[in-house]
N, C-alpha and C positions, 0 to 999 in steps of 0.2 A: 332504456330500462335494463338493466342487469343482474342482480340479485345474486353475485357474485360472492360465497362465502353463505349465502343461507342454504338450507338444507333443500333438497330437492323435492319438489311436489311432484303429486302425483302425474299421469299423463291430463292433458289439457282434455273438459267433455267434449261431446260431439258438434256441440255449436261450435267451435271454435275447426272443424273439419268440413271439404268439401266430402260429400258421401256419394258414392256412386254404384248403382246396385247390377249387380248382371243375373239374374234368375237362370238355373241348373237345374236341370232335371237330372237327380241323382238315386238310383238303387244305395241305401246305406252298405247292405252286404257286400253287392257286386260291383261298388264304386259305375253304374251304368247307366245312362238317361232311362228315367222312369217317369211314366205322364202321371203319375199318381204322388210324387213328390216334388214339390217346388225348393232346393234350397239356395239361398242370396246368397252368392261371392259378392262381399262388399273391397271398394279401394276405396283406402281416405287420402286422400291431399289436404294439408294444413292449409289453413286459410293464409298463412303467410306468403306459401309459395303462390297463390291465387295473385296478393298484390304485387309481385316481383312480377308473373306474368303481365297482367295490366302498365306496370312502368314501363318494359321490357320495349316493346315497339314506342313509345315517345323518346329512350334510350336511343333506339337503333336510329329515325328519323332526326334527332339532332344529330349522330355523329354523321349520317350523309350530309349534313349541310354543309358540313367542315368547315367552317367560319371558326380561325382562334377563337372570336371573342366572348365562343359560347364554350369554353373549356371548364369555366366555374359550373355551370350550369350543368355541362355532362357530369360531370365528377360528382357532383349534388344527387343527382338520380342514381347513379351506376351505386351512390352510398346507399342509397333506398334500397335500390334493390340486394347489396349484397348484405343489411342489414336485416331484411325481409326473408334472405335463404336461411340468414343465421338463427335467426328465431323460428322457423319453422322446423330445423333440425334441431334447434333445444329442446321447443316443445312439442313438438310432434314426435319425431322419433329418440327423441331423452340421446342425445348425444351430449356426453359433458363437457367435451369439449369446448363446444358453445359460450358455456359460463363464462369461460377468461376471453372471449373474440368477440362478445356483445356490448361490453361496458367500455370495451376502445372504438368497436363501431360508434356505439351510441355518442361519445366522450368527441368524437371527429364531428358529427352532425352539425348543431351549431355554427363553429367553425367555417363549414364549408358551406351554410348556408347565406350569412353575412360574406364573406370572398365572394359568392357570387352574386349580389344584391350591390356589394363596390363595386361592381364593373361594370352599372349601370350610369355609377357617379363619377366626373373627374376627379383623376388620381390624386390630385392636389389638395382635397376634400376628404377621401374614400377611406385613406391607410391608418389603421389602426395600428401601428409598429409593436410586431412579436407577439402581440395578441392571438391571432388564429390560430401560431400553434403550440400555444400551450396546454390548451384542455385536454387532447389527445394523451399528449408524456405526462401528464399528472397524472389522468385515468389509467395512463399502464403502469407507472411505479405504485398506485396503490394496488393494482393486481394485483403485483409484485408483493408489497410489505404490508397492505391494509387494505384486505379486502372486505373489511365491516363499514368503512367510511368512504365506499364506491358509491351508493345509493344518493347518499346525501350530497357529495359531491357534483352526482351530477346534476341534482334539483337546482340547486348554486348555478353551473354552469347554465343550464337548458335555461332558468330566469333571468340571468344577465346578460344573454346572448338576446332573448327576446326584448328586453329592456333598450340594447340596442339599436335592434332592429327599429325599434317605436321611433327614438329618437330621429334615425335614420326619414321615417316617412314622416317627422312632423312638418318636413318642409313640403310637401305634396308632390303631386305629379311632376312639377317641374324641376325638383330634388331631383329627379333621376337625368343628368343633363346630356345621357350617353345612350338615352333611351331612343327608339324611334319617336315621333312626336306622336304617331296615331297607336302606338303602341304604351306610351308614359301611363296613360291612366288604368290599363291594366294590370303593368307590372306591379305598381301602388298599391292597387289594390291585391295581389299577388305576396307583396311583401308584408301588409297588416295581416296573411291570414296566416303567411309562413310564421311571423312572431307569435299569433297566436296558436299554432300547431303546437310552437317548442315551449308555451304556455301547457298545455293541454299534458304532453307526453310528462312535464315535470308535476303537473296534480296528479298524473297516474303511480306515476313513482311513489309518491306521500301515500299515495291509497295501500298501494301495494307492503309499506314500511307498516302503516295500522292495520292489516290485512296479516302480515305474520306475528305483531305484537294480540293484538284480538281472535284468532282464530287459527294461529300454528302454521297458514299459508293454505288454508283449502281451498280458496278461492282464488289465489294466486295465478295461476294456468290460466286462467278463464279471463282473467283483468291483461295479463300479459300476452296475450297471443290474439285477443281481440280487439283491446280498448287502444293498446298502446299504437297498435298498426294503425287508427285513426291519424295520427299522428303524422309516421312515414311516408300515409298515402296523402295525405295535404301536404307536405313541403316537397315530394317527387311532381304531384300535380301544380302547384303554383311554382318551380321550377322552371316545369315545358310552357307554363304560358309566359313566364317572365322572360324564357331567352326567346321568347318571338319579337322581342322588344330590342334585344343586342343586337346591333349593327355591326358587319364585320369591319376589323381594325386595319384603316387604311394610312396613307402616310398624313404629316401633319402638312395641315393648311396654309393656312395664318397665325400667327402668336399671336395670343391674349395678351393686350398691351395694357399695360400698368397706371391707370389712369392717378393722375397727380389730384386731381379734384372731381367732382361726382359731378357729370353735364346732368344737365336738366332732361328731365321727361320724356318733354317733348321731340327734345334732340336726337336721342338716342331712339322712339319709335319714329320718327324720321329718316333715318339712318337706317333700320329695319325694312319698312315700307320702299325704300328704293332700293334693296336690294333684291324682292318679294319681286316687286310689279316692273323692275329694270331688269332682272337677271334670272326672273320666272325660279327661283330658287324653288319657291315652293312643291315645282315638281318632282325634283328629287325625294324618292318615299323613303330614303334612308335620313335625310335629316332629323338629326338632336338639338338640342339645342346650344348641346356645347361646339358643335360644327358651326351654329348660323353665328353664336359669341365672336368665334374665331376669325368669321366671315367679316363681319362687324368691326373687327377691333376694338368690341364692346365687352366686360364681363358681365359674361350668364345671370349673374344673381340682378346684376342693373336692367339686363334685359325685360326679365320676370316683374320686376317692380314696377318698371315703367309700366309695361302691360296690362298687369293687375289694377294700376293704380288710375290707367288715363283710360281702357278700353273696357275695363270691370270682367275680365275674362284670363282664362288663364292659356300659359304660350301657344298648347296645341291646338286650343276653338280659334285663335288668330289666327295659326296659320292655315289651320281647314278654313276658315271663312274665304281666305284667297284662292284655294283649291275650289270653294263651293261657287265663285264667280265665274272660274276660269272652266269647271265643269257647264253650267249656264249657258256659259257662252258656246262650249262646243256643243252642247242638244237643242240651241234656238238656231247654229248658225249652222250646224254639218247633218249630215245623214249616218254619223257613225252612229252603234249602237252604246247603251247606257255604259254598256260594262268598258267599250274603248275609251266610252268620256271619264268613264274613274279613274285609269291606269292613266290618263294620260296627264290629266288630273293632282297625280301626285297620292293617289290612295291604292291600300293594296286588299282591301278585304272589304266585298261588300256589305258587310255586318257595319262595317264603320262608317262606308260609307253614307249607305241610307240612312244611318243613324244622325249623322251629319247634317247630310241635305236636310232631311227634317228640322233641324235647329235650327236653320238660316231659314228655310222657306216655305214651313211649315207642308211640305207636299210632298210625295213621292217624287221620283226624277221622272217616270215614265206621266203621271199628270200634269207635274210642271210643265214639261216638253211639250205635251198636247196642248195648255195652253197659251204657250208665248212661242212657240213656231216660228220664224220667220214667213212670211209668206214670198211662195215662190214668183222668182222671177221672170219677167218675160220678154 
């Protein structure tokens, strides 16, 4: 949202401020603590710099990871948040500068939120050629010469980036073939909600365009410094959960061999299944499934089909089903505890775990184990 070239509204009300009261006891005359007079020093903090704080530590925690592969994903937040300082010095304390440094922030969003949602997908797939940076140099040459057809531009942008985005998730969880496997089905869902954010921030924009045509802009402040951050704060949050899904970028494997004719079904989950139960692949918790393709000398997309089509499930409930066997066997046949049997397992979060086991065995891990025990030997 920018509003670059309309006239300045007034300061944003106090909803749109965090308020924070410190009570003084002040003599008016003699500026001196007096118990007989209470008066408020109030400090406001824009609610914008509230959200920049909140991104701020999911910031700092992906650059410790320092994994490349999550350099989209940093970038993607670091724009929240210095979109979030920018707005809050607009409209908080009416710096005009603001004006021209909001509609290039905003005009880069999109952009870098699709770069990092490809780097989920093989590259071969992913590239939109010279696409990402264009929205950016449009939005600063209309600074520049047209700054009444910033607004509208970027409702344009913000819609067809989303539109992309959709396209992008129509293939599902196993679309993302760069994903972790026990991570795919949230980044997915991470990506439907970021397309929907950069849905959401370009109705607010339309609001804001019949908001000065209807009313001169008094509501303006109020639509932009609170609704639009809705916005910010959903593609910075579906971000940090999307890069827990990028695996860092190791060298290549195996090439993806160029099959001259499409094997059967059955061949290729054949060809899966011994590499699972011969080579324990499964335990690796960084596998994608463009790694297992590779492994295969299968393409990904044949993988997915076969799967879907002979096992009626999608890649990642395959490959946790091997995990949820080979977990089984270590709580009927060892004395380690639940959480060594995940890790060992091939899972990395017990959220997904037990989420898992339940699928396959309807039980917790700690009931399962109580019931199928081995009994000790003598």
């Amino acid at each position: 949202m920018s509003l670059a070239g309309k006239p300045s509204p007034q300061r944003p009300p106090v909803a749109s401020w965090i308020v924070f009261e410190v009570a003084l006891d002040r003599d008016p005359d003699h500026d001196v603590p007096n118990i007989n007079r209470s008066v408020p020093a109030v400090l406001f903090i824009p609610l914008p710099f509230v959200i920049a704080l909140f991104l701020l530590p999911r910031f700092v925690a992906l650059l410790r990871q320092q994994e490349g592969g999550n350099r989209p994903f940093l970038a993607l937040i670091g724009l929240c948040i210095a979109q979030s300082l920018a707005a809050g010095l607009r409209w908080g304390y009416d710096v005009e500068a603001m004006r021209f440094v909001l509609p290039v922030l905003a005009g880069g969003l999109p952009p870098l939120v699709l770069a990092s949602f490809q780097s989920l997908i093989h590259r071969d797939r992913a590239q939109v050629p010279g696409l990402n940076a264009t929205p950016p140099l449009v939005i600063l040459a209309l600074v520049l010469l047209a700054p009444g057809l910033i607004d509208g531009a970027l409702v344009v942008i913000f819609v067809g980036y989303a539109m992309i985005l959709l396209r992008l998730a129509y293939a599902g969880p196993d679309g993302l073939d760069e994903a972790r496997l026990d991570g795919a089905a949230g980044a997915h869902k991470a990506l439907l909600i970021a397309a929907g954010a950069l849905c959401v921030s370009a109705s607010f924009d339309i609001v804001v365009l019949l908001a000065f045509e209807w009313s001169q802009g008094k509501n303006v402040p109020m639509i932009v410094s609170n609704a639009n951050l809705l916005g910010i704060l959903l593609v910075g949050l579906t971000a940090t959960v999307a890069a827990r899904a990028r695996v860092p970028s190791l060298p290549s494997e195996e090439t993806e061999e160029d099959f001259a004719t499409a094997e059967r079904d059955r061949d290729v989950l054949a060809r899966i299944d011994r590499l699972l139960a011969d080579q324990k692949l499964f335990r690796d918790d960084t596998l994608t499934l463009g790694r297992l393709a590779r492994r295969a000398g299968v393409p990904a997309r044949q993988i997915s089909g076969a799967i879907n089509r002979l096992a009626g499930k999608n890649v990642s409930q395959y490959i946790n089903d091997f995990r949820i066997t080979e977990a089984c066997r270590l709580l009927r046949e060892t004395d380690m505890p639940v959480t060594s049997a995940m890790l060992e397992s091939g899972f990395q979060t017990k959220s997904n775990f037990n989420r898992e086991f339940r699928r396959v065995t309807a039980q917790s891990p700690a009931t399962w184990r109580a019931e199928n025990r081995s009994p000790p030997r003598e």
